[in-house]
C-alpha positions as CSV (number, residue, x, y, z in Angstrom):
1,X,31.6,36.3,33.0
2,X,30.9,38.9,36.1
3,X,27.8,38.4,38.2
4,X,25.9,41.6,37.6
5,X,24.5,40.8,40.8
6,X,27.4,40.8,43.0
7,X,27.9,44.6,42.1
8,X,26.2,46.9,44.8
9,X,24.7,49.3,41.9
10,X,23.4,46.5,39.9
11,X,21.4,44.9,42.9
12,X,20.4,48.4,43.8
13,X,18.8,49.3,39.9
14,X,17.3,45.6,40.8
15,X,15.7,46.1,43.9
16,X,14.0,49.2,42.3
17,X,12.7,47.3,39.4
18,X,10.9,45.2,42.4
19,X,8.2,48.2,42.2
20,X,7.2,47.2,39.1
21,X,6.3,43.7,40.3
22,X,2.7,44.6,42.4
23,X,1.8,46.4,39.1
24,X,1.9,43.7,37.4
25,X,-0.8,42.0,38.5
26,X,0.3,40.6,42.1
27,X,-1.5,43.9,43.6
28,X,-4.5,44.8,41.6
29,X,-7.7,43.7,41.7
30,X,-7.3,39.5,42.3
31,X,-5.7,40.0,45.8
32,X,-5.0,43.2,47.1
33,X,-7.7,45.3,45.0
34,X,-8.9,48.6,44.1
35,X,-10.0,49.8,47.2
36,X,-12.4,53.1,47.5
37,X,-11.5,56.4,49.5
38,X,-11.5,56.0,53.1
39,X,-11.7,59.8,55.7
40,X,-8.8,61.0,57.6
41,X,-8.6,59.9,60.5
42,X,-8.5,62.5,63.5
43,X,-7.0,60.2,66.3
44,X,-2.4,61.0,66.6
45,X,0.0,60.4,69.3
46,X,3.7,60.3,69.6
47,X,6.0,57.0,70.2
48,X,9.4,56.7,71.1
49,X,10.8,53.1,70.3
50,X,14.5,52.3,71.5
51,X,15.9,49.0,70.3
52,X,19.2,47.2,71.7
53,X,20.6,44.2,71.6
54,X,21.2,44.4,75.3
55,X,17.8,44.9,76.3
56,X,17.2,41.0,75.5
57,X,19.9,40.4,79.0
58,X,22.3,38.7,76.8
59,X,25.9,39.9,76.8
60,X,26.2,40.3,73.4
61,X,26.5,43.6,70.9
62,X,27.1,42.8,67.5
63,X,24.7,42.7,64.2
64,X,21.9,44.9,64.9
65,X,23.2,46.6,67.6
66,X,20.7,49.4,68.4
67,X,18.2,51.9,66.9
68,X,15.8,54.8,67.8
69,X,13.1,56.2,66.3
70,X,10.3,58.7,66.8
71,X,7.1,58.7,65.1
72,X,4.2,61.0,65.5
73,X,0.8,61.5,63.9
74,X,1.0,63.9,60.8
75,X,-2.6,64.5,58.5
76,X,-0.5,67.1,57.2
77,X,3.0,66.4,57.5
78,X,5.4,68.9,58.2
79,X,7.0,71.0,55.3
80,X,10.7,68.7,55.8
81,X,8.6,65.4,55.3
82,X,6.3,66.8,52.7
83,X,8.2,65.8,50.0
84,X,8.6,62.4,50.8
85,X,4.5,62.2,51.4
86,X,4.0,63.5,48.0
87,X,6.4,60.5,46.8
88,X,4.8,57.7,48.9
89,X,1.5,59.1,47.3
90,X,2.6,59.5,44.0
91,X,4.4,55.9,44.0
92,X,0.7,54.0,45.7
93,X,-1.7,54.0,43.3
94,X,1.1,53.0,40.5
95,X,1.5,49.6,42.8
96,X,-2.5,49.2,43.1
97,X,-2.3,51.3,46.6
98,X,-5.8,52.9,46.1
99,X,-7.7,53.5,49.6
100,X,-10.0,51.5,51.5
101,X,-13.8,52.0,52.1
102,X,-15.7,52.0,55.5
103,X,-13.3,53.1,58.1
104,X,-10.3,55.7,58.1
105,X,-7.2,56.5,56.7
106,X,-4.0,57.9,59.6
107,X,-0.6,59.3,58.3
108,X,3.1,58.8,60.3
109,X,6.5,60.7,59.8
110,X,9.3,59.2,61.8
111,X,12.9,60.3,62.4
112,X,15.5,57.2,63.0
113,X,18.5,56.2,63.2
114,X,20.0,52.5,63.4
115,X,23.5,50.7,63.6
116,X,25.3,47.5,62.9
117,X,28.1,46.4,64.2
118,X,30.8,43.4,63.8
119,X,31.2,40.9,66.9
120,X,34.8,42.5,68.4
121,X,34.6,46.1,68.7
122,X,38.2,46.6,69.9
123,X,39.3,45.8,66.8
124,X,40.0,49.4,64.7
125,X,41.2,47.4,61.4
126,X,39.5,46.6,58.6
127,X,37.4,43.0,59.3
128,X,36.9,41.5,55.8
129,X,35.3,37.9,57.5
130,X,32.6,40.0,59.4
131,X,29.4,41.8,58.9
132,X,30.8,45.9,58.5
133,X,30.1,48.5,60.3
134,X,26.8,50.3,59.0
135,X,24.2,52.7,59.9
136,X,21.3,54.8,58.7
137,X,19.6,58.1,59.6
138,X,16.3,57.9,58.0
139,X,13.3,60.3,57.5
140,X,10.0,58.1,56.6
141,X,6.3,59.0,55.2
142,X,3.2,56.1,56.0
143,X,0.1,55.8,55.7
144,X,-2.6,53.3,56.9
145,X,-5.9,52.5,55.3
146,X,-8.5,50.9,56.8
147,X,-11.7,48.9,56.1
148,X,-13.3,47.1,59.2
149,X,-15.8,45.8,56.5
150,X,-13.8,42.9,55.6
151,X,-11.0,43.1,58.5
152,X,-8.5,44.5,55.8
153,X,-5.5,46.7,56.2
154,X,-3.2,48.3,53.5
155,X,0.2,50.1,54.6
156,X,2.5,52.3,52.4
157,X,6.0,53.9,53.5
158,X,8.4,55.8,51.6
159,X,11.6,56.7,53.5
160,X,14.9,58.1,52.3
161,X,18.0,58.3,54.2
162,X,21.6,58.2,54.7
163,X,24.1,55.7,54.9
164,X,27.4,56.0,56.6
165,X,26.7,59.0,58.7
166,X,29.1,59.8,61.8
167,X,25.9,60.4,64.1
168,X,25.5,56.3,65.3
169,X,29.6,56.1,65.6
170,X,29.5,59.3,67.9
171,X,25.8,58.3,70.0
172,X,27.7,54.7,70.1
173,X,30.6,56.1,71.7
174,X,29.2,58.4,74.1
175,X,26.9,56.0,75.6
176,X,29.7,53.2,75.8
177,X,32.0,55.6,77.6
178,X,28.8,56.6,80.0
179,X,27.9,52.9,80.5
180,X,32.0,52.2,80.9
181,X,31.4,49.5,77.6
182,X,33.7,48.6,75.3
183,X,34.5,51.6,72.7
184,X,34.0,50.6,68.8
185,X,37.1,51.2,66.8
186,X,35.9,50.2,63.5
187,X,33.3,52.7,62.7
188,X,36.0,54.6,59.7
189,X,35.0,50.9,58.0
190,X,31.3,51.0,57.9
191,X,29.2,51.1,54.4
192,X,29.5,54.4,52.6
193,X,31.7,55.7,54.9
194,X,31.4,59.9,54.9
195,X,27.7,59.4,54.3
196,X,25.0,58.4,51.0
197,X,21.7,58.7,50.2
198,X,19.0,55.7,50.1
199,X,15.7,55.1,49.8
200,X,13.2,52.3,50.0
201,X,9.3,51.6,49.6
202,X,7.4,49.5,51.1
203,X,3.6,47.7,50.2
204,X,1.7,45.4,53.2
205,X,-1.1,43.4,53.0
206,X,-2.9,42.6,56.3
207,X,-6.2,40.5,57.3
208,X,-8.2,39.8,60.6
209,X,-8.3,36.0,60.7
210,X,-10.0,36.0,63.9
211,X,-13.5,37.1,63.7
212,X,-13.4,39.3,67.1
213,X,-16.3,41.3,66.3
214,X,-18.6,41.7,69.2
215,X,-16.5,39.7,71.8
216,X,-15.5,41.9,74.9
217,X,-12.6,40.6,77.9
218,X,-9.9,38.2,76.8
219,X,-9.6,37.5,74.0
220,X,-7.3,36.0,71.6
221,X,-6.6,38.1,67.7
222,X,-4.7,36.7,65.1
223,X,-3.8,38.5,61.2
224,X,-1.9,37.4,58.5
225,X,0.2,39.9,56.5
226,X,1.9,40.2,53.5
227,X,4.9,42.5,52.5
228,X,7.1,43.6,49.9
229,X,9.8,46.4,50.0
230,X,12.5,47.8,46.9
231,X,15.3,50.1,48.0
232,X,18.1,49.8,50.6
233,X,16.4,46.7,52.2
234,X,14.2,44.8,48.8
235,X,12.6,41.7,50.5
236,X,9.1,39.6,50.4
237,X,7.6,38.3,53.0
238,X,4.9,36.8,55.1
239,X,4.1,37.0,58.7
240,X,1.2,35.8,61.3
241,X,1.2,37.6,64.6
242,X,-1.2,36.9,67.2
243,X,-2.0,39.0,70.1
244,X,-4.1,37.5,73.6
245,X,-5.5,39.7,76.9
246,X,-7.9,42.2,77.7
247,X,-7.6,43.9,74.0
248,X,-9.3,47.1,73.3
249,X,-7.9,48.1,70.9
250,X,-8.6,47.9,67.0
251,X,-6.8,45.3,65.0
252,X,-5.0,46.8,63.0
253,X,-3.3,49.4,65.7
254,X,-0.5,46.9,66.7
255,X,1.6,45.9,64.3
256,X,5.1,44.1,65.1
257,X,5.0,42.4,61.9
258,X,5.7,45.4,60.3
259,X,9.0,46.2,61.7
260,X,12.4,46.1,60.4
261,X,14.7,46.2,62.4
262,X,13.4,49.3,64.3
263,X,9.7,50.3,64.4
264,X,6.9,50.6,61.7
265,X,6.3,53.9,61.1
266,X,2.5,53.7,61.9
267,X,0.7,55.8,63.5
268,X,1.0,55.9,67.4
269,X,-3.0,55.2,69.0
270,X,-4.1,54.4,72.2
271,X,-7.9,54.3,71.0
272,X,-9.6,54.7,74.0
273,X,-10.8,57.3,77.0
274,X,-8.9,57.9,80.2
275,X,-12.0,56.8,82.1
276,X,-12.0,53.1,79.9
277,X,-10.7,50.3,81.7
278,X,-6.6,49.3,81.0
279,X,-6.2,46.8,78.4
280,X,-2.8,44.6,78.9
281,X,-2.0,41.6,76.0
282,X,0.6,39.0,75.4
283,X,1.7,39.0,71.9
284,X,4.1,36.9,69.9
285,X,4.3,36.0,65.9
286,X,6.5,35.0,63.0
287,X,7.6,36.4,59.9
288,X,9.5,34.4,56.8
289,X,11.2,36.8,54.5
290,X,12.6,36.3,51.0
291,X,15.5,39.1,50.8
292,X,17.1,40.2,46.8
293,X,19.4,42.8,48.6
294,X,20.4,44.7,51.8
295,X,22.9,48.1,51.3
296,X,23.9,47.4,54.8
297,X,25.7,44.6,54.2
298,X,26.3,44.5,50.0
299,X,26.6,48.7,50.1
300,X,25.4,50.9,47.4
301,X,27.6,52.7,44.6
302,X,30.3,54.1,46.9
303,X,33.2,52.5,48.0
304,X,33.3,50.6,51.0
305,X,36.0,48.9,52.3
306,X,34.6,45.7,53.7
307,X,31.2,44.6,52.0
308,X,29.9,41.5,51.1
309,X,28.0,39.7,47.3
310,X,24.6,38.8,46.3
311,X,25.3,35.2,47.0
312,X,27.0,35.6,50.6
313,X,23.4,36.8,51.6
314,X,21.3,34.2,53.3
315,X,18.0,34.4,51.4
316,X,15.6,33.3,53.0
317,X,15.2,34.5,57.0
318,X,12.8,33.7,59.6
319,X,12.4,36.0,62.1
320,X,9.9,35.6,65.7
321,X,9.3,38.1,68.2
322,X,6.9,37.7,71.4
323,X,6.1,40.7,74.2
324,X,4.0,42.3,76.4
325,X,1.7,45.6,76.2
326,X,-0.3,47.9,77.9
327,X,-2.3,50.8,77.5
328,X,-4.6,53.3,79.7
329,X,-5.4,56.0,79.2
330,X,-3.6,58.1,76.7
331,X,0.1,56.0,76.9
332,X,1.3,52.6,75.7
333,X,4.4,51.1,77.1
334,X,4.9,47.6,75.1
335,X,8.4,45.4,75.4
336,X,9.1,42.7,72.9
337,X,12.0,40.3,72.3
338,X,13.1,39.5,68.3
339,X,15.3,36.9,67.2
340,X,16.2,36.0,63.4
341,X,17.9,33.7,61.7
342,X,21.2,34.7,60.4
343,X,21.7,37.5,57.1
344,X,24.7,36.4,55.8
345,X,26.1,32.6,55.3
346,X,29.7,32.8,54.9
347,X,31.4,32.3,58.6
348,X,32.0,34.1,61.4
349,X,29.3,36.5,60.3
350,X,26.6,33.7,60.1
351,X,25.2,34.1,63.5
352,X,21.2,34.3,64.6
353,X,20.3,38.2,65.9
354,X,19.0,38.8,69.2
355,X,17.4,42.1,70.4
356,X,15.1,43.9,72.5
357,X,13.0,47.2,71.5
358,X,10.9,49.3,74.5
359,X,8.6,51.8,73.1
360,X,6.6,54.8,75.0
361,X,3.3,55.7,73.5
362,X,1.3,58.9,73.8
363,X,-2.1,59.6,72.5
364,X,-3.6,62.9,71.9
């Protein structure tokens, strides 16, 4: 008998029944809880995050092979990513999303893109033994709610998108030929080739395990978080991430654990004066995921000519990242490093990712 798993549009109908899972009980009241209405907050900025796999100085582009995104503040999100807002808020409260008392709630939209690539790039024929080709252009809605009562954090994204657009094979090319790199031949192979839509929501958790209340100087911050996400990417997972300097900061206003791939669409702060002294941190953390399904590697319901099964997916992933960050005055500027453990099992396309993301951020 067939492995309804193995087919793309099975495993995508199952990664949407994953939303059913928080409201089930996992999400109400015994851990994540009915939380009470929290006021807008008034603080926004702009960030620009750029992630390559040649920012880490290693030699290597293949896997996740570079992304973009920009993300700015938006209370009231502009009439293109209104719709997408409605459906984050309509979808919340079903998954025990209510809001949280005592501090503030902030709203992102972010535009993105993001590509994957085989290892050999010269190679313009079909690679059945490697990951494929993919990318995404995506359009996301988030919000953040906050309660500094019990150091408590709740984060909701809805994003839809498009798979197998020619925009990351053209940027690809045109910065290779700029930078004289190799030129990708293979891009006619990626998932959903000629383009498709997707979607995916995602739920996290996140407490202040540190009590850093009062404390001032350096100072070390540590939170635990908790995720789950149904659509193109349907995963579980659990992350600690630390953070150690001169944080000013809130907690809850860094958040690399939150990334996939490319940034978190949260809202970009700087949260403090140009007169207040710089703050500069170390930061580092690790995240273990448990992943059901990935559209850029199994694809979706259109054909694609090299693809890979439900049980070729590695299924459980860790993943670490560590970086430095700054902020004065109204800008950020943070680097970090990421590695992961491999996404797929079969060989050659069982290899560990390595990249680097830069991102620019600008308060107002």
């Amino acid at each position: 008998m067939t492995n309804l798993l193995e087919k793309p549009q099975f495993s995508a109908l199952a990664a949407l029944a994953l939303l059913a899972f928080p409201a089930a009980g996992f999400a109400q009241e015994t851990l994540f809880g009915a939380l009470e209405e929290a006021p807008m907050s008034d603080e926004g900025g702009v960030s620009i995050q750029l992630d390559n796999d040649l920012f880490s100085g290693s030699e290597r582009d293949q896997d996740f092979s570079w992304g973009a995104t920009l993300t700015v503040a938006s209370p009231q999100p502009h009439r293109i990513a209104a719709p997408i807002e409605r459906a984050r808020a309509r979808i919340a409260p079903l998954l025990g999303s209510a809001s949280v008392p005592g501090a503030y709630v902030s709203r992102a939209t972010q535009l993105g893109i993001l590509a994957m690539t085989p290892k050999d790039l010269a190679i313009g024929a079909v690679q059945p033994e490697d990951r494929p080709y993919a990318s995404l252009v995506f359009l996301s809605a988030a919000e953040m709610r906050v309660s500094d009562v019990d150091g408590r954090a709740r984060f909701t994204s809805f994003t839809v998108g498009a798979l197998g657009l020619a925009a990351a094979e053209t940027t690809q090319k045109v910065i290779h030929a700029g930078l004289g790199g190799e030129l990708p031949r293979g891009w006619s192979h990626q998932i959903s080739e000629g383009g498709e839509p997707t979607a995916r929501y995602v739920h996290a958790e996140q407490w202040l395990v540190t009590n850093t209340s009062g404390r001032s100087g350096t100072r070390p911050e540590m939170k635990l978080t908790l995720s789950g996400s149904a659509g193109f990417l349907t995963e579980g997972s659990a992350a600690v991430s630390m953070r150690w300097g001169r944080i000013r900061t809130p907690w809850w206003s860094f958040n690399p654990e939150l990334d996939d791939y490319t940034a978190a669409p949260v809202t970009p702060i700087t949260g403090f004066g140009r007169d207040a002294v710089p703050e500069i941190y170390g930061f580092f953390g690790a995240r273990a995921k448990v992943r059901a399904y990935n559209a850029l590697l199994q694809g979706q319901f259109r054909h694609s000519d090299v693809r890979f099964g439900s049980s070729d997916l590695a299924r459980v992933q860790g993943e670490a990242w560590a970086g430095i960050a700054s902020n004065w005055s109204d800008w950020r500027v943070t680097y970090a490093m990421h590695v992961a453990s491999p996404e797929l099992s079969p060989e050659p396309a069982a290899r560990s990712l390595a990249w680097a993301s830069l991102s620019v951020v600008r308060a107002f």
